[in-house]
Structures are given as C-alpha cells and as structure tokens.
BAFI-780648 format. One line per 3 residues: number of its first residue (from 1); their letters; for each residue x, y, z of N, C-alpha, C, O. Coordinates in nm, 3 decimals, always signed. Each point is the difference from the previous one (the first is absolute). Layout:
! residues N
NUM) A) X,Y,Z,X,Y,Z,X,Y,Z,X,Y,Z; ...
//
This chain:
! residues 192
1) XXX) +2.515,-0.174,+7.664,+0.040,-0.018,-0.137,+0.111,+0.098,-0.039,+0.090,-0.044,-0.072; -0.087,+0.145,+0.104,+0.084,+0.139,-0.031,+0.133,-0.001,+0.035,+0.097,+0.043,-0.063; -0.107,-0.132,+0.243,+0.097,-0.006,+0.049,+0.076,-0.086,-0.025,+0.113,+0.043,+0.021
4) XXX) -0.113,-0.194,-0.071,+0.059,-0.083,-0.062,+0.080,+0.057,-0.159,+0.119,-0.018,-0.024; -0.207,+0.080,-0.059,+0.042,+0.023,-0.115,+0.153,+0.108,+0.068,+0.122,-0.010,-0.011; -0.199,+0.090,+0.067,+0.145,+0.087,+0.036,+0.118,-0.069,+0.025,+0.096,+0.017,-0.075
7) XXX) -0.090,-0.102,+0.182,+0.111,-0.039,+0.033,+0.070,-0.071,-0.102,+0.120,-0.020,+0.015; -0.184,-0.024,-0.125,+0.038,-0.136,-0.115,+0.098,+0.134,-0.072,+0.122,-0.005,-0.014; -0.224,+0.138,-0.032,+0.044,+0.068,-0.053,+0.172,+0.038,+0.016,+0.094,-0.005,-0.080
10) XXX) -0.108,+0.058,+0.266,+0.109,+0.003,+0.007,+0.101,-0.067,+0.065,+0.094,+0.047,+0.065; -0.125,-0.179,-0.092,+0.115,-0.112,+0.017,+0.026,+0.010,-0.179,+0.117,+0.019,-0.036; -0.195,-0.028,-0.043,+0.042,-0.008,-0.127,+0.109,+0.148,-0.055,+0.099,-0.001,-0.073
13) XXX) -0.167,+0.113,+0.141,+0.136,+0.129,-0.050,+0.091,-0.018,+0.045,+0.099,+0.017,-0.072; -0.078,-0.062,+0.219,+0.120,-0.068,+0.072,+0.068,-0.078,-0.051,+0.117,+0.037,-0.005; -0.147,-0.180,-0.059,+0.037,-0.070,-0.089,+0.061,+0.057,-0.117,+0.113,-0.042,-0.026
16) XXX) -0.159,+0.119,-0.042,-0.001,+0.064,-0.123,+0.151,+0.106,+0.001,+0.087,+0.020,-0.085; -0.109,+0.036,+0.235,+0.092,+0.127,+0.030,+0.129,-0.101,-0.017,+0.092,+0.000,-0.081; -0.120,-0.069,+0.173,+0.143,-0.076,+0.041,+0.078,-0.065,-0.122,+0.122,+0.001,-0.012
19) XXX) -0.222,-0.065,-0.085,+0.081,-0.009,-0.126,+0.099,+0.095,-0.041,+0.123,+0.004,+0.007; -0.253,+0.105,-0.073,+0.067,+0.105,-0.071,+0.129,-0.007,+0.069,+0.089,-0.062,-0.059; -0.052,+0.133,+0.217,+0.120,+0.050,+0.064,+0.065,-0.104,-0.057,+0.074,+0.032,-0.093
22) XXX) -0.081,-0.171,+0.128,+0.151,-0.050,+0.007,+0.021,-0.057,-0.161,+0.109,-0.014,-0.056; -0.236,-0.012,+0.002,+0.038,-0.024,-0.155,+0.092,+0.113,-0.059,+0.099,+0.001,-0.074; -0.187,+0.107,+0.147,+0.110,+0.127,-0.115,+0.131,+0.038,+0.066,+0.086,+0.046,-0.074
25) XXX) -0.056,-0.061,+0.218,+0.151,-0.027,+0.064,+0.068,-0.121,-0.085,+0.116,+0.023,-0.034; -0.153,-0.112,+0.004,+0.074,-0.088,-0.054,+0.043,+0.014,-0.134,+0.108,-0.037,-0.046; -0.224,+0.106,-0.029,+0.006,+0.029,-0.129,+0.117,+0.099,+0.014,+0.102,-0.022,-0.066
28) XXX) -0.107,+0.119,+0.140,+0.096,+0.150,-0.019,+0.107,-0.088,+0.052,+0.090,+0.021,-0.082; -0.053,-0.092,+0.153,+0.146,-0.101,+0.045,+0.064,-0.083,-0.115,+0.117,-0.036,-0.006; -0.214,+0.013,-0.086,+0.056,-0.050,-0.086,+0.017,+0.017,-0.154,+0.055,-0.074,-0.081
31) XXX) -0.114,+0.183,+0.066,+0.030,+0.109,-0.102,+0.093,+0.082,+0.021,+0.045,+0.051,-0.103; +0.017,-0.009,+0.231,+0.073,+0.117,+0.053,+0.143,-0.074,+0.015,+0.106,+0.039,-0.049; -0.126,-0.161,+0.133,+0.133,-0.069,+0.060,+0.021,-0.163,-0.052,+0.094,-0.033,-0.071
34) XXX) -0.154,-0.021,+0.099,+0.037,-0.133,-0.088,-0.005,-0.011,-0.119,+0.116,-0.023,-0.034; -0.184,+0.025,-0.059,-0.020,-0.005,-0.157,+0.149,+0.080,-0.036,+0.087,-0.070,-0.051; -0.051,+0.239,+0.081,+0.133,+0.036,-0.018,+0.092,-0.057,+0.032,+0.092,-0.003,-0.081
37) XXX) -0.074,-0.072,+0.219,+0.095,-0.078,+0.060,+0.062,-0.149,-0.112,+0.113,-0.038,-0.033; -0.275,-0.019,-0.002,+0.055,-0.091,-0.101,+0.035,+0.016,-0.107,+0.044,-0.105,-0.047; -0.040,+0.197,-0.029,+0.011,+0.050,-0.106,+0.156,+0.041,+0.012,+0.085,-0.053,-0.072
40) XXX) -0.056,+0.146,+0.166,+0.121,+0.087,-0.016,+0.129,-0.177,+0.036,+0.095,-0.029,-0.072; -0.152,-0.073,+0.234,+0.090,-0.136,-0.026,-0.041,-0.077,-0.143,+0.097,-0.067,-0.037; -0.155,+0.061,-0.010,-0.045,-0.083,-0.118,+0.109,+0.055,-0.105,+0.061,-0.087,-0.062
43) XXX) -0.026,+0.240,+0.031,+0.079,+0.025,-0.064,+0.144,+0.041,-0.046,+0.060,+0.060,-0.090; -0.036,-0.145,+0.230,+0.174,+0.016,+0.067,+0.026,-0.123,-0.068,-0.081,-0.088,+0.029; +0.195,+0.044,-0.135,+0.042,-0.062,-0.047,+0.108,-0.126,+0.106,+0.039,-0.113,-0.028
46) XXX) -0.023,+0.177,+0.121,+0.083,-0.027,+0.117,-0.094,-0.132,+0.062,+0.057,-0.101,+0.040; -0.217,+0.114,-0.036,-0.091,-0.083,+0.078,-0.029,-0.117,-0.104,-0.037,-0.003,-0.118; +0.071,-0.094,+0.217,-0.111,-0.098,-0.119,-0.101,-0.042,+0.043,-0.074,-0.058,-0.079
49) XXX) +0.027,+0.075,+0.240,-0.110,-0.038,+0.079,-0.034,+0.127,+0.115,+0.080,+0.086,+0.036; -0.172,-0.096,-0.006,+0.004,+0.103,+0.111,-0.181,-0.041,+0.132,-0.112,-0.043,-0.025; +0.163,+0.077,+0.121,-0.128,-0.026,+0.062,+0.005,+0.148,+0.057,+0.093,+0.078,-0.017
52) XXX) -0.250,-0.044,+0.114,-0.019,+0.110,+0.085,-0.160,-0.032,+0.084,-0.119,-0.012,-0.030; +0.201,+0.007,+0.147,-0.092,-0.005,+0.112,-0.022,+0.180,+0.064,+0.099,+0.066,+0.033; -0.190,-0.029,-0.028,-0.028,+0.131,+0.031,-0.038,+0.025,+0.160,-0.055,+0.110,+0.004
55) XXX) +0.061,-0.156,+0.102,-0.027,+0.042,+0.103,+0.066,-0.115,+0.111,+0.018,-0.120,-0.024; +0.012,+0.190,+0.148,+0.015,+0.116,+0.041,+0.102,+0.102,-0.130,-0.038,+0.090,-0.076; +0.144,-0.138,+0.089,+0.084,+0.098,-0.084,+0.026,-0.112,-0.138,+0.006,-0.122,+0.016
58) XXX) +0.007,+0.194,-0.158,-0.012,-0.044,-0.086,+0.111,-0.074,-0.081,+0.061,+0.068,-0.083; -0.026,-0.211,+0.100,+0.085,-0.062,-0.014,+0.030,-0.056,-0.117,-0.075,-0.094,-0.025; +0.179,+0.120,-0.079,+0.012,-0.006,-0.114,+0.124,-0.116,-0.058,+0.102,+0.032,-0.061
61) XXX) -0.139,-0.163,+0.095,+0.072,-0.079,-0.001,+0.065,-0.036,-0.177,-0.073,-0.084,-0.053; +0.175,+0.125,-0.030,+0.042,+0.013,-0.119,+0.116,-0.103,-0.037,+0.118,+0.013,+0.036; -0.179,-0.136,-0.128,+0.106,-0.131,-0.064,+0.059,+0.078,-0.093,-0.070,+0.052,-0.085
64) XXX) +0.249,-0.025,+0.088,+0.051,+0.089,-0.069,+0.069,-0.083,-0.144,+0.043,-0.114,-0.010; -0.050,+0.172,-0.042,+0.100,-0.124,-0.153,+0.148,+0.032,+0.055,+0.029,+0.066,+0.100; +0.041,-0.118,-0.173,+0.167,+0.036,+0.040,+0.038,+0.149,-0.104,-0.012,+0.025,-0.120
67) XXX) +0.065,+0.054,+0.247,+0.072,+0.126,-0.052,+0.113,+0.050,+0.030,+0.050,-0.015,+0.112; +0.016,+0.098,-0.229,+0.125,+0.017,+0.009,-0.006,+0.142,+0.121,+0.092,+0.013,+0.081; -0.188,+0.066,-0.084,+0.002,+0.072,+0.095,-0.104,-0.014,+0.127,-0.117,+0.038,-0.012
70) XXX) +0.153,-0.078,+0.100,-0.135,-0.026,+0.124,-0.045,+0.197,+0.072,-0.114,+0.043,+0.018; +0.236,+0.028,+0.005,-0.037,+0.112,+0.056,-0.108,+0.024,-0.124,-0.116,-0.022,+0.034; +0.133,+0.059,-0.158,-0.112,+0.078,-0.104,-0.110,-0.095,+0.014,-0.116,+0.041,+0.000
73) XXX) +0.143,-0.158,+0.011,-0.173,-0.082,-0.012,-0.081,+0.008,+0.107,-0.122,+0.014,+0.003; +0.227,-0.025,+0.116,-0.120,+0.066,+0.145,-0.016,+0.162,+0.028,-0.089,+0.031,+0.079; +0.164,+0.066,-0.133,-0.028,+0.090,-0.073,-0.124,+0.023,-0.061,-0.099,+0.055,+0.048
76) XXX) +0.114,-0.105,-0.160,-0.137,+0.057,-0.058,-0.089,-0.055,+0.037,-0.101,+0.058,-0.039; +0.059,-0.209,+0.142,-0.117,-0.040,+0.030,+0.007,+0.084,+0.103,-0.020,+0.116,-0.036; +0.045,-0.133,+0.174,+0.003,+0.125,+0.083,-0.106,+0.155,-0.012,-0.100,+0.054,+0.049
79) XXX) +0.219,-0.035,-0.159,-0.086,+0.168,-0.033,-0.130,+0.009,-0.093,-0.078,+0.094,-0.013; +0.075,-0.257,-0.066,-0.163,+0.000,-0.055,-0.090,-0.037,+0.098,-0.120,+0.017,-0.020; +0.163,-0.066,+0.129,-0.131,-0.009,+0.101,+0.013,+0.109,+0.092,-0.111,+0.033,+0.040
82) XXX) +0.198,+0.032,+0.007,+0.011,+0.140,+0.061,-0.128,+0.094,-0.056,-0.110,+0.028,+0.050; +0.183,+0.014,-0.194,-0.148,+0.043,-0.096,-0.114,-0.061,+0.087,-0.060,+0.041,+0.100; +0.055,-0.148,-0.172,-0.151,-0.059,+0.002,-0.082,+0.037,+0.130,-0.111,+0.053,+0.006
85) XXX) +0.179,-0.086,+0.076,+0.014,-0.028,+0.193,-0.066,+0.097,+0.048,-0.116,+0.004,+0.041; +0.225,+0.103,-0.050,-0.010,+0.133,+0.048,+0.041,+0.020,+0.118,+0.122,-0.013,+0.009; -0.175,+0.039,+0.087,+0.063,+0.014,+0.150,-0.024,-0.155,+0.054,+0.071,-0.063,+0.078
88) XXX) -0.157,+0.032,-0.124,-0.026,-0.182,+0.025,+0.103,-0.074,+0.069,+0.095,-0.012,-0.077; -0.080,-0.026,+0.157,+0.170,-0.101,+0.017,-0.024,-0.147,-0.052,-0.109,-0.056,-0.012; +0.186,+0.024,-0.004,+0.046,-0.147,-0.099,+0.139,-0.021,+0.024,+0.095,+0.065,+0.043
91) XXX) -0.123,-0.197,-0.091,+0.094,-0.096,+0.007,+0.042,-0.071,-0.103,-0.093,-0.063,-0.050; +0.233,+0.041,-0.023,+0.066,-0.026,-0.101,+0.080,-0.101,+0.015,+0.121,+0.014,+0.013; -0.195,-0.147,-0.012,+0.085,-0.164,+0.016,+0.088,-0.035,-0.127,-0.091,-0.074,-0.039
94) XXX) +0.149,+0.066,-0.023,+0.076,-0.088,-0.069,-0.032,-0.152,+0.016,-0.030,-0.039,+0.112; +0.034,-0.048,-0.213,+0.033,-0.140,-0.045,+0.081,-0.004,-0.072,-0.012,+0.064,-0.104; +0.145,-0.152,+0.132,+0.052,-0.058,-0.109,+0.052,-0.182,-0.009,-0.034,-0.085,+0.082
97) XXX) +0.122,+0.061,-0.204,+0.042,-0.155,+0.049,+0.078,-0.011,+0.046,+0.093,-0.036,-0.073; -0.068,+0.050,+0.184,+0.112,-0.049,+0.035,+0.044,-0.110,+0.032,-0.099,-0.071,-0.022; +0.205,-0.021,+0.072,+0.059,-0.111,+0.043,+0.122,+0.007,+0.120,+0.093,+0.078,+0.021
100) XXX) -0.133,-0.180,+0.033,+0.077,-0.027,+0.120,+0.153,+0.110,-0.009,+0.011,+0.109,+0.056; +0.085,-0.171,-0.135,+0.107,+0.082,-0.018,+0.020,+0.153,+0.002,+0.103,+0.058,+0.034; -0.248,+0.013,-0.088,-0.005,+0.102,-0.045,-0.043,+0.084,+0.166,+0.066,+0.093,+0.048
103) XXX) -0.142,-0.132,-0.008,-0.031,+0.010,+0.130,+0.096,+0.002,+0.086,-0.017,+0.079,+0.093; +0.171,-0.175,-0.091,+0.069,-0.048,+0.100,+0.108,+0.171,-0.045,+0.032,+0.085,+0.084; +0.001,-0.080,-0.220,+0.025,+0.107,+0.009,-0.024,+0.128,+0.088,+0.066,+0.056,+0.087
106) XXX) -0.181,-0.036,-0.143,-0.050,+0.117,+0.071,+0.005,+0.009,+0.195,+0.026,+0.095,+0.074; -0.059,-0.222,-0.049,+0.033,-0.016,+0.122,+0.108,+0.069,+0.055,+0.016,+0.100,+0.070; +0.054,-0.188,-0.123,+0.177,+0.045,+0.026,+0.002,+0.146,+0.029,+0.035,+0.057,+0.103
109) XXX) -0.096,+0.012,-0.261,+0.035,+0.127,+0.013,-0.087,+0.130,+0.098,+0.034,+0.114,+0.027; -0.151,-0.188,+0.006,-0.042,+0.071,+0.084,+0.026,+0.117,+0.110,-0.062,+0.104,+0.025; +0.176,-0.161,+0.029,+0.053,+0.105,+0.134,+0.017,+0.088,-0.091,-0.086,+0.087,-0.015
112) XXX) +0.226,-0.092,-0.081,+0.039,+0.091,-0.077,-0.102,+0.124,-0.054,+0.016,+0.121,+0.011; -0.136,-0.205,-0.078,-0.119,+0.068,-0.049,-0.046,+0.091,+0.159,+0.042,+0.104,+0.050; -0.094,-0.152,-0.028,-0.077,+0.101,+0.146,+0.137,+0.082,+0.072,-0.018,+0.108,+0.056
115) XXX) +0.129,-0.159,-0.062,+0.078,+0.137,+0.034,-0.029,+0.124,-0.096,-0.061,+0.106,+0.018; +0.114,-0.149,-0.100,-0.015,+0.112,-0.104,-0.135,+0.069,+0.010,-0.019,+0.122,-0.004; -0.050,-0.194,+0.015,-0.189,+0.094,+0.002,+0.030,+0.072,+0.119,-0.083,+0.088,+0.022
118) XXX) +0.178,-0.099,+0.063,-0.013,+0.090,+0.117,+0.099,+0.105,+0.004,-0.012,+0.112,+0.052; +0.134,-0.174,-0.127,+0.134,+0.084,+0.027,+0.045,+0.089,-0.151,+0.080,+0.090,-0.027; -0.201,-0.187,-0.065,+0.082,+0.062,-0.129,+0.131,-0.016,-0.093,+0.041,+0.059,-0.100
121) XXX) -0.002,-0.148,+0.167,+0.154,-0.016,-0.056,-0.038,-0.168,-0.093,+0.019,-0.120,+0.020; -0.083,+0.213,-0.129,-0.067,-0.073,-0.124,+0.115,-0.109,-0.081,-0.008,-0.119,-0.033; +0.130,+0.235,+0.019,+0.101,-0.138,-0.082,+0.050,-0.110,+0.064,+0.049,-0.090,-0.069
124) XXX) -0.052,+0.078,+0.211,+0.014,-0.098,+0.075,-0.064,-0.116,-0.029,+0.048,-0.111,-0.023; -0.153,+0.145,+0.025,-0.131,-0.095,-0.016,-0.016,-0.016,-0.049,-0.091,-0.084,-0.001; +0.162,+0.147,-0.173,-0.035,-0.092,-0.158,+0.105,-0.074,+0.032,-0.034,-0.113,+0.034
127) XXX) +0.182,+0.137,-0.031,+0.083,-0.070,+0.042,-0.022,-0.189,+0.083,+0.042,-0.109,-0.040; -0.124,+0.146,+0.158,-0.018,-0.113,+0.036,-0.112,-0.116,-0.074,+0.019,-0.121,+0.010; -0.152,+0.189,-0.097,-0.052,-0.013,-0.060,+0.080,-0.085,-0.166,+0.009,-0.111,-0.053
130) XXX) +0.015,+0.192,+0.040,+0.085,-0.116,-0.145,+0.110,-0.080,+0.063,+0.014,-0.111,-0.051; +0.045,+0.132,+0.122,+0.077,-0.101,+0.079,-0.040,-0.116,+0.038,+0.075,-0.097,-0.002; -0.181,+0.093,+0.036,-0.089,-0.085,+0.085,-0.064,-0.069,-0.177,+0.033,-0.113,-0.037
133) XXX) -0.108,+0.191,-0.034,-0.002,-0.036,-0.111,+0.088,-0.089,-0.118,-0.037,-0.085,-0.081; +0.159,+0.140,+0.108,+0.088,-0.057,-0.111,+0.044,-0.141,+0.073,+0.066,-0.077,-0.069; -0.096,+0.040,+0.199,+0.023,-0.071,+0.064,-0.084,-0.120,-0.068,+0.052,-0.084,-0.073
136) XXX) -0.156,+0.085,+0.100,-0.133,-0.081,-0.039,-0.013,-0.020,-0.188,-0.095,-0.065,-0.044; +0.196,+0.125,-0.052,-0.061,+0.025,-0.092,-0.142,+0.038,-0.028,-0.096,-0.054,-0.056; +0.116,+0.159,+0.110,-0.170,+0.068,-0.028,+0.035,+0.144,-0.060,+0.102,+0.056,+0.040
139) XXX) -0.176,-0.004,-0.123,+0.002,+0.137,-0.024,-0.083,+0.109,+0.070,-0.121,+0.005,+0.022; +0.247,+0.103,+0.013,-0.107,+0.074,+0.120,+0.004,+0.178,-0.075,+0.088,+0.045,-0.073; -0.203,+0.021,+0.117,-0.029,+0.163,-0.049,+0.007,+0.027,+0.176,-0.022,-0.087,+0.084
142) XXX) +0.062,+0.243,-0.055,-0.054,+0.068,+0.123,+0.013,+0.078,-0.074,+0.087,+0.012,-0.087; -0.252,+0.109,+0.137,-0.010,+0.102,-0.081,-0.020,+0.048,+0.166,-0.008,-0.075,+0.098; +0.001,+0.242,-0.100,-0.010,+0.078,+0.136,-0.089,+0.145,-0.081,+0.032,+0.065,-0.100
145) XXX) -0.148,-0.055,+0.190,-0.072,+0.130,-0.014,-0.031,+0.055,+0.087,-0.005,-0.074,+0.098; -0.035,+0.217,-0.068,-0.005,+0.088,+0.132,-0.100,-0.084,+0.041,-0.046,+0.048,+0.104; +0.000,-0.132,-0.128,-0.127,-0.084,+0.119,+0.022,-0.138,+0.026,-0.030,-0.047,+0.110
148) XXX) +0.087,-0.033,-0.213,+0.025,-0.149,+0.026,+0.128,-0.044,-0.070,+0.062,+0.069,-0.080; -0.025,-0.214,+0.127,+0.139,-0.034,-0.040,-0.032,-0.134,-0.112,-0.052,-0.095,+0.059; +0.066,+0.081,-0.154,-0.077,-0.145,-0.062,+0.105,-0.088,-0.040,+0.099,+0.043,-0.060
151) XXX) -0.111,-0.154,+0.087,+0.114,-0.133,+0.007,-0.096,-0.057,-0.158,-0.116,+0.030,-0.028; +0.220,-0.125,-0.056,-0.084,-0.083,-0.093,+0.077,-0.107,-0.021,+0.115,+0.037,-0.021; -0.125,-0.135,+0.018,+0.036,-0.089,-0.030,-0.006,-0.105,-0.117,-0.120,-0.026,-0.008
154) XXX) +0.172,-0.030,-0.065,-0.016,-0.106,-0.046,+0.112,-0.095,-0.075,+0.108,+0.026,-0.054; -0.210,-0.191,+0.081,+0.062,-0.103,-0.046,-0.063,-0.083,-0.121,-0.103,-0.063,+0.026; +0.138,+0.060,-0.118,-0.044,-0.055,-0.098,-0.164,+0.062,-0.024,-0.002,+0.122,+0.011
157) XXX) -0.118,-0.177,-0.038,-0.131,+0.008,+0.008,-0.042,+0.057,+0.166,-0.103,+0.065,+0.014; +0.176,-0.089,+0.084,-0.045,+0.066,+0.129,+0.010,+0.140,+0.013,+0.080,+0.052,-0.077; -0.161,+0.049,+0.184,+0.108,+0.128,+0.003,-0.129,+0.037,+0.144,-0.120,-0.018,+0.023
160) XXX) +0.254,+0.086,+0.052,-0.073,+0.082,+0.118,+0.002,+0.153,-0.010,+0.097,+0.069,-0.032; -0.238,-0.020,+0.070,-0.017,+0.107,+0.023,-0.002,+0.071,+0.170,-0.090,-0.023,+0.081; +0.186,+0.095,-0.061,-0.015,+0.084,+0.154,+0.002,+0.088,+0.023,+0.108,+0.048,-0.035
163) XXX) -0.202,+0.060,+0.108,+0.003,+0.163,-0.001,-0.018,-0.014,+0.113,-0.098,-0.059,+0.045; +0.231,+0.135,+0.057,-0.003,+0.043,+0.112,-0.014,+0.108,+0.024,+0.101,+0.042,-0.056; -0.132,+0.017,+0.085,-0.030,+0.188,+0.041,+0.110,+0.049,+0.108,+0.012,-0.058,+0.108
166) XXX) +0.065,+0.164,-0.144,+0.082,+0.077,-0.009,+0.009,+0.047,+0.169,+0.107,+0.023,+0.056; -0.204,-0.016,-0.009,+0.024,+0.014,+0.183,-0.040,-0.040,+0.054,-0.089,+0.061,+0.060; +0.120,-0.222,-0.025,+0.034,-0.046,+0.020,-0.160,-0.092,+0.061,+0.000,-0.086,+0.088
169) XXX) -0.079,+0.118,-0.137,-0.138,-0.027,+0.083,-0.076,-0.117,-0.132,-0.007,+0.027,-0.120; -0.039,-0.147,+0.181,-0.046,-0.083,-0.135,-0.119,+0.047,-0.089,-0.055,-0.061,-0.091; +0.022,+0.210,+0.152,-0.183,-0.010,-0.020,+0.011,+0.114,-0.072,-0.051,-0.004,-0.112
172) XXX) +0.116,+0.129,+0.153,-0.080,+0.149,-0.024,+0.128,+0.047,-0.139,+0.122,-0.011,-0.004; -0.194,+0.048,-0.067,+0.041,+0.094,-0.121,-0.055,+0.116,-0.088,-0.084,-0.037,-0.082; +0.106,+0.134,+0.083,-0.097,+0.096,-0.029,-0.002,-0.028,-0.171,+0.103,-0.048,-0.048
175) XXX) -0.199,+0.072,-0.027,-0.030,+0.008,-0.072,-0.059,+0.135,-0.073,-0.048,+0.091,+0.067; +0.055,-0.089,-0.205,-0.104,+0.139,-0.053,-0.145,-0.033,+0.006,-0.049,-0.096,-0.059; -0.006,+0.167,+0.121,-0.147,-0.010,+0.048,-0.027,-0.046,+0.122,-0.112,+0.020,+0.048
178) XXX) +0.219,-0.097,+0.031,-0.003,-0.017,+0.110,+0.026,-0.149,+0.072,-0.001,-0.086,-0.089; +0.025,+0.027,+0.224,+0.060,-0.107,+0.059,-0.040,-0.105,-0.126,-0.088,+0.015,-0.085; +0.166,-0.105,+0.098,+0.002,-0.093,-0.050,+0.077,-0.171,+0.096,+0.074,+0.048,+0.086
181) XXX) -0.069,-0.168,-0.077,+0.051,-0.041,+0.066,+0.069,-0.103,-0.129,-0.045,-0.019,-0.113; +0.159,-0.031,+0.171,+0.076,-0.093,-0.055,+0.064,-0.086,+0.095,+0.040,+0.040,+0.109; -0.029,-0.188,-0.160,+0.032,-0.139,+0.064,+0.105,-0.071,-0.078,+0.002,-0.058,-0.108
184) XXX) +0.088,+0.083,+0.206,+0.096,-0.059,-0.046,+0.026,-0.179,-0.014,-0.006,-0.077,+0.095; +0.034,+0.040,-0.233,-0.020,-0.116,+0.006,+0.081,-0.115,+0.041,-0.015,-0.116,-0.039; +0.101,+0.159,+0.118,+0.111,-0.145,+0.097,-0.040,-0.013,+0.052,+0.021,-0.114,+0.042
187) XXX) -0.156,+0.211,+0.054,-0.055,-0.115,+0.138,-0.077,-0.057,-0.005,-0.037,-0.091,+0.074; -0.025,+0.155,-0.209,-0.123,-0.021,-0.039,-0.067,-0.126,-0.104,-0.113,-0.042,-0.020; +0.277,+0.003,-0.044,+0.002,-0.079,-0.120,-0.130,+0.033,-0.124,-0.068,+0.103,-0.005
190) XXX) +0.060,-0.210,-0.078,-0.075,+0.086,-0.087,-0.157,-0.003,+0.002,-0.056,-0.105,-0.031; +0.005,+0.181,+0.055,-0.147,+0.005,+0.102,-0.066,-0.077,-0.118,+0.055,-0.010,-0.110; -0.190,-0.050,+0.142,-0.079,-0.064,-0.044,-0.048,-0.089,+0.040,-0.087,-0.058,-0.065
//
C-alpha cells in the first residue's frame, strides 16, 4: 500500500516540478523578451504589421508603410530589438510592395551596390542607382551608414526596401547589444 502511494506521490511532484520549471521559463521569456519586443515593434510608426518567430535565432519579419527615410526606420527598429534582445541574435526581414519594374531596377543596380559594400566608393553607386532609376521613372533614396547601405525605391503606390551590409557579407552586422543578421531583399524577394 505505502509503496504504490509513494510512487503516485512522486510521479505527481515530478509532474508538478516540471510545470512550475517550464511554466515559469516561459512566463520569465515573456515578460522579459517578447511582451517588450511587441510593444517597443507595435510602437514604431514605421510598422504596420510585424511577425516573430523566436527560435533557433529570433526572426523579426517587419511590413514597413512607405518612408521618406529607410536608414532611420531600420534604425530605430534594429536598436529597439537590440534593447529588447540583448546579446540574443536576430534577424531583421523587411517587407515591402514592390513591382516588377521596381525590382528590375534594383537588379540592374546591383553590381554597382555590392561593389561599393566592398570598395566603398559610395557616390558611384548612387550614381548608378538613380541612373538606373531615372531610367525606369521610379524614384530612388541611397542612404550609407558605418554598417549598411539602404536602396529605396518607389513607383507610384509601390516601393522597395534593401539593406545590404557594408562588408560585403549578406548575414553578419554588429549591432548594440550584439549580432544581429540581415537579408537582403533581391535574392530574397519579398519574404512571405
């Protein structure tokens, strides 16, 4: 009789233990890191949608509205999930609308773009960039920061967003608080 009750007993603290742990890991995961995470994208004026898949590495896929500045809007999402993150690594997708034309652009300008991420010789590559632009009637931005190079585009209601990173590698960019990854969206088109 003794020996049955025991074991029930402690299959039941076992049971019991194992809650607690991962109920309250999940709880502290999402009081600590997601709940801030949505809050800080929820209040970027820049987002009008946003998803986040959290594992392996935490992927922060962001539907952007149209902006006159793309470096400040991936900017400040960037460094609000840096915050949030912490040493965490993540990943910072862009969506936008784009259209065929807008795309064929960027194509074009590609070489130009990835030279420059390697060589630096930035006015070249706006150069070929609105060239290639004024070509298509499209309106084009290149902005350049010590970490990434950002192309923007747009045609009427369409517009592309592209952040290539600065050496020349599609993935690694340091961030405040630590790695972060970015995908560039010409090979990638617009994920979803």
């Amino acid at each position: 009789m003794w020996g049955n009750f025991r074991w029930r007993m402690l299959l039941l603290g076992l049971a019991a233990g194992l809650v607690l742990f991962f109920g309250g890991q999940w709880l502290f995961e999402w009081l600590t890191v997601r709940e801030p995470l949505r809050r800080a994208l929820s209040a970027s004026p820049a987002v009008e949608s946003f998803t986040v898949t959290y594992r392996p590495t935490v992927v922060i896929t962001a539907d952007l509205a149209p902006t006159e500045d793309l470096r400040a809007a991936y900017r400040d999402l960037h460094d609000a999930a840096a915050r949030t993150l912490g040493t965490r690594p993540f990943r910072l997708e862009l969506r936008d609308r784009r259209n065929p034309q807008l795309e064929e652009v960027l194509y074009r300008s590609q070489y130009s773009i990835y030279r420059a991420a390697a060589d630096g010789d930035f006015p070249a590559m706006a150069d070929v960039v609105e060239r290639e632009a004024e070509r298509a009637r499209v309106r084009a931005k290149v902005f350049v920061d010590e970490a990434n190079i950002y192309v923007q585009l747009r045609q009427d209601e369409a517009y592309l967003y592209a952040v290539v990173p600065r050496t020349g590698s599609r993935t690694a960019t340091e961030a405040p608080g630590g790695p972060s990854r970015t995908r560039w969206a010409l090979t990638q088109g617009n994920p979803g």
